[in-house]
N, C-alpha and C positions, 0 to 999 in steps of 0.2 A: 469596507472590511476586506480582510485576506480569502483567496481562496486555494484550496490545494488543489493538483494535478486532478485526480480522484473525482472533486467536487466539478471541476471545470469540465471535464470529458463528461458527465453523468448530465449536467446542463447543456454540453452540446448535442447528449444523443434526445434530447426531449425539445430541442428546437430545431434540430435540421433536416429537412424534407427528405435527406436522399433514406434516412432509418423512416421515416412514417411511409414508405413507397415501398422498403423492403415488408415493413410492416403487413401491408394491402398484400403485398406477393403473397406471403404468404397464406392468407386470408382465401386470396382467389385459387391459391391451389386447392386449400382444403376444401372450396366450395366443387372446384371442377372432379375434384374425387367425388363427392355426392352425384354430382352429375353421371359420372361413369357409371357407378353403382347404380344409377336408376335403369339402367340399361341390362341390368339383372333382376329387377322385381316387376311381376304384373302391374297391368294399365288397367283403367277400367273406364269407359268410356260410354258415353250413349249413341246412340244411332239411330234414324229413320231412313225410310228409303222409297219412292214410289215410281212404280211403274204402268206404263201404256201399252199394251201389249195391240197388234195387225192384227185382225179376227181373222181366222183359216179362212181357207176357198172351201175346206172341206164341211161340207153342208153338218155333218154329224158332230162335227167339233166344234161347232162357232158356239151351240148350246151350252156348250159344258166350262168354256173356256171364259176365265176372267179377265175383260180389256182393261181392268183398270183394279191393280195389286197393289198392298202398301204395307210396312212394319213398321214396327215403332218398340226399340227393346233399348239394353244393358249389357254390352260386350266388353268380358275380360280378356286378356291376351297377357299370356306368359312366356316371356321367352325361353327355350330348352336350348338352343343353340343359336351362337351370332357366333361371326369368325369376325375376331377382334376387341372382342365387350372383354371379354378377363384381362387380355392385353391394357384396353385400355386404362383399367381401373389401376393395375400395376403401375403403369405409366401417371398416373396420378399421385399415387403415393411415391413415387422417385421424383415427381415435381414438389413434392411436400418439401421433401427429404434439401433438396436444391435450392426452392427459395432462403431454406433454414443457412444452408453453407452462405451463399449470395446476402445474407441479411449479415453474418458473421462478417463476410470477407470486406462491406463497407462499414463495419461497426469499426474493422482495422485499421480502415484506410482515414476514416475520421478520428481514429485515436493518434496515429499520427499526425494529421494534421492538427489537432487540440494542442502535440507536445511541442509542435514545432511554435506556435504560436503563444503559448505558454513560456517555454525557454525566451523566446526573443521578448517576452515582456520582462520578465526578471532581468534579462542582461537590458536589456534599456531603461528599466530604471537604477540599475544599479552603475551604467553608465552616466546618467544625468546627475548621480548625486557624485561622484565623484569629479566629474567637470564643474557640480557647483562650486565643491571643494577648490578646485585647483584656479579656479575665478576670483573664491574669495582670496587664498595664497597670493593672486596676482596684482587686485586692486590692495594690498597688504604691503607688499614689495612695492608697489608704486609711491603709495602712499611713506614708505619707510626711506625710500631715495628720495624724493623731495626733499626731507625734511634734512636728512643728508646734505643734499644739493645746497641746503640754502646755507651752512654752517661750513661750507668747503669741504667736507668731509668725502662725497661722492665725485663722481666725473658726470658732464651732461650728458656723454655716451652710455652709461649707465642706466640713466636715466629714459634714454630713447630705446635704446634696448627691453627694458623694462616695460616703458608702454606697447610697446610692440607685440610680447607676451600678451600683454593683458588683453589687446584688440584680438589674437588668434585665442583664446582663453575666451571671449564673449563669443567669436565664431562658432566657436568649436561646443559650444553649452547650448547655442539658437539649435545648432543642427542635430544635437542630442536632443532639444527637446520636439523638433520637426520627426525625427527617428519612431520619440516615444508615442506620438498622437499618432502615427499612423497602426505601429503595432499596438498601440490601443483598442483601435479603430477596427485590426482585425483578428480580434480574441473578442473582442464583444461579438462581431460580426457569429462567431462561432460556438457562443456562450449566453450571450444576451448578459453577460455579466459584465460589472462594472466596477473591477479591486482597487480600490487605494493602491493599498499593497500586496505584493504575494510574501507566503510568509519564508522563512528559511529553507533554502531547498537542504537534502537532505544528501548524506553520501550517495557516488554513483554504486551500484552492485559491484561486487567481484564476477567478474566472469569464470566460471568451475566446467569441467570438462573438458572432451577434448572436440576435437573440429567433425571427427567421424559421427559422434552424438547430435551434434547441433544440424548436420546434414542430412542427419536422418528425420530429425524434426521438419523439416522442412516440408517433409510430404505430408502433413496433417496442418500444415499453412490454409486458411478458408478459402482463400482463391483455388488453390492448386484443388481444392477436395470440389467446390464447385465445377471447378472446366473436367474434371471426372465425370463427377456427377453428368453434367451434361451428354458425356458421350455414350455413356448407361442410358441415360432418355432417350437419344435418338435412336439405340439399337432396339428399345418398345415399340416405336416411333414404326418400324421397319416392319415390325410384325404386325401393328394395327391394320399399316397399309396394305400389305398382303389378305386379310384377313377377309377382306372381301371377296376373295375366289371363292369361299369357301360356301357349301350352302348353308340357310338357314331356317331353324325348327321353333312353330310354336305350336301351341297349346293355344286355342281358341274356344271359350264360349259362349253363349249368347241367351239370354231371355229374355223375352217376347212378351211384353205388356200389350199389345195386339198387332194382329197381322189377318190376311186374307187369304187366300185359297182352300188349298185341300188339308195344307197344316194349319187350319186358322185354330185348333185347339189343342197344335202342341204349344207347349212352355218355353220348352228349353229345346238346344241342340248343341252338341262339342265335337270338337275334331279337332285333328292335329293337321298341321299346315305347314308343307316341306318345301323352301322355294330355293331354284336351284339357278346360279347363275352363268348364264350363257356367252354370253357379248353386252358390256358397257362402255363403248362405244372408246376405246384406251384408256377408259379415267382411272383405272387400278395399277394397271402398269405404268400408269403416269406417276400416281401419287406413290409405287413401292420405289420406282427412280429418285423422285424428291427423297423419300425421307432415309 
């Protein structure tokens, strides 16, 4: 059966790997956005912890003192400040944004290649039946000088001329139909489809406007909005990496399903937790130069 332009490009985007990978992109952006954003909502975690405590030399305190402390609780942690977590989450959603262009820009690039291989199977089949044609015309002619030949009517030059066509006429229909198996060969490859025939193509468009209009289209081309996009992500990129000079604030609580000492019959306890950073040994000023 026929297939149209339309049908063949819609079968090559559901068999070719390079859309099921843009597919995954963007998949794994939207996941790495959750990821970001977890970096904005409380943790909640368990804990124990025990310790051995040196009994004093101080004869007074060795009494009082516990050599051997232990907790066992439920500690939430909220973050109020990280320098770089909003960056990052922003930066995830400009990578959303990105796989979407980058999934466009090869959806383009295989539409192209579908028409290219599309066109070259119409014109090779349309080549092949017309060199049948001009095969049969030839063994027709052969056949027609013969019959000529043998009533004195033709010349034998005629004749030899004649089959000489008809030798370049089988040539010339083997390498038409060598032409057609291969571009067969590679619209299947692109399609998984396998037309008899394609059907009537159809008039080419008129082209309308002027040169200024189509130039300006241009910058809404999927590639050109992708390699944008990208440079948008790196300047996130810039701010995440910085983003560790900065200090960081949380919100910590804790309860205490048992513990030892002198609070062995608090519950609970909360504070806030300001950590402030000094020297990382160049790994910030490293990572703001990369990105």
């Amino acid at each position: 059966s026929g297939a149209t332009l339309k049908e063949s490009f819609e079968a090559a985007k559901l068999n070719m790997e390079s859309i099921k990978r843009a597919d995954e992109g963007i998949s794994q952006s939207e996941e790495q956005k959750n990821q970001a954003r977890a970096g904005l909502l409380p943790t909640v975690n368990g804990f124990a912890n025990y310790t051995r405590i040196d009994p004093p030399n101080t004869t007074g305190l060795r009494a009082f003192t516990l050599t051997k402390q232990y907790s066992v609780g439920v500690r939430l942690t909220q973050p109020l400040l990280r320098g770089g977590v909003l960056g990052a989450l922003d930066l995830a959603r400009e990578n959303i944004l990105l796989a979407e262009f980058q999934k466009d820009a090869t959806e383009l690039n295989l539409y192209q290649l579908v028409i290219n291989a599309y066109y070259n199977l119409k014109i090779a089949q349309n080549d092949v039946k017309n060199l049948e044609k001009l095969l049969s015309f030839s063994k027709e002619r052969v056949s027609e000088i013969k019959e000529r030949a043998k009533i004195g009517r033709s010349r034998k030059g005629e004749l030899v001329e004649a089959e000489a066509q008809l030798y370049t006429s089988e040539s010339q229909y083997q390498l038409g139909l060598i032409q057609l198996s291969q571009v067969k060969q590679n619209f299947e490859f692109f399609t998984r489809m396998k037309p008899k025939t394609l059907p009537a193509l159809s008039d080419a468009p008129k082209v309308e406007g002027s040169l200024d209009a189509y130039l300006a289209k241009l910058k809404s081309r999927p590639d050109i909005l992708s390699a944008r996009q990208q440079v948008k992500a790196a300047d996130y990129r810039i701010d995440i990496a910085k983003g560790s000079h900065y200090p960081s604030v949380d919100f910590v609580g804790n309860y205490y399903v048992d513990r030892t000492g002198v609070l062995a019959s608090s519950e609970w306890d909360a504070g806030i937790v300001v950590s402030v950073p000094f020297y990382q040994g160049g790994g910030v000023q490293a990572a703001s130069r990369e990105a």
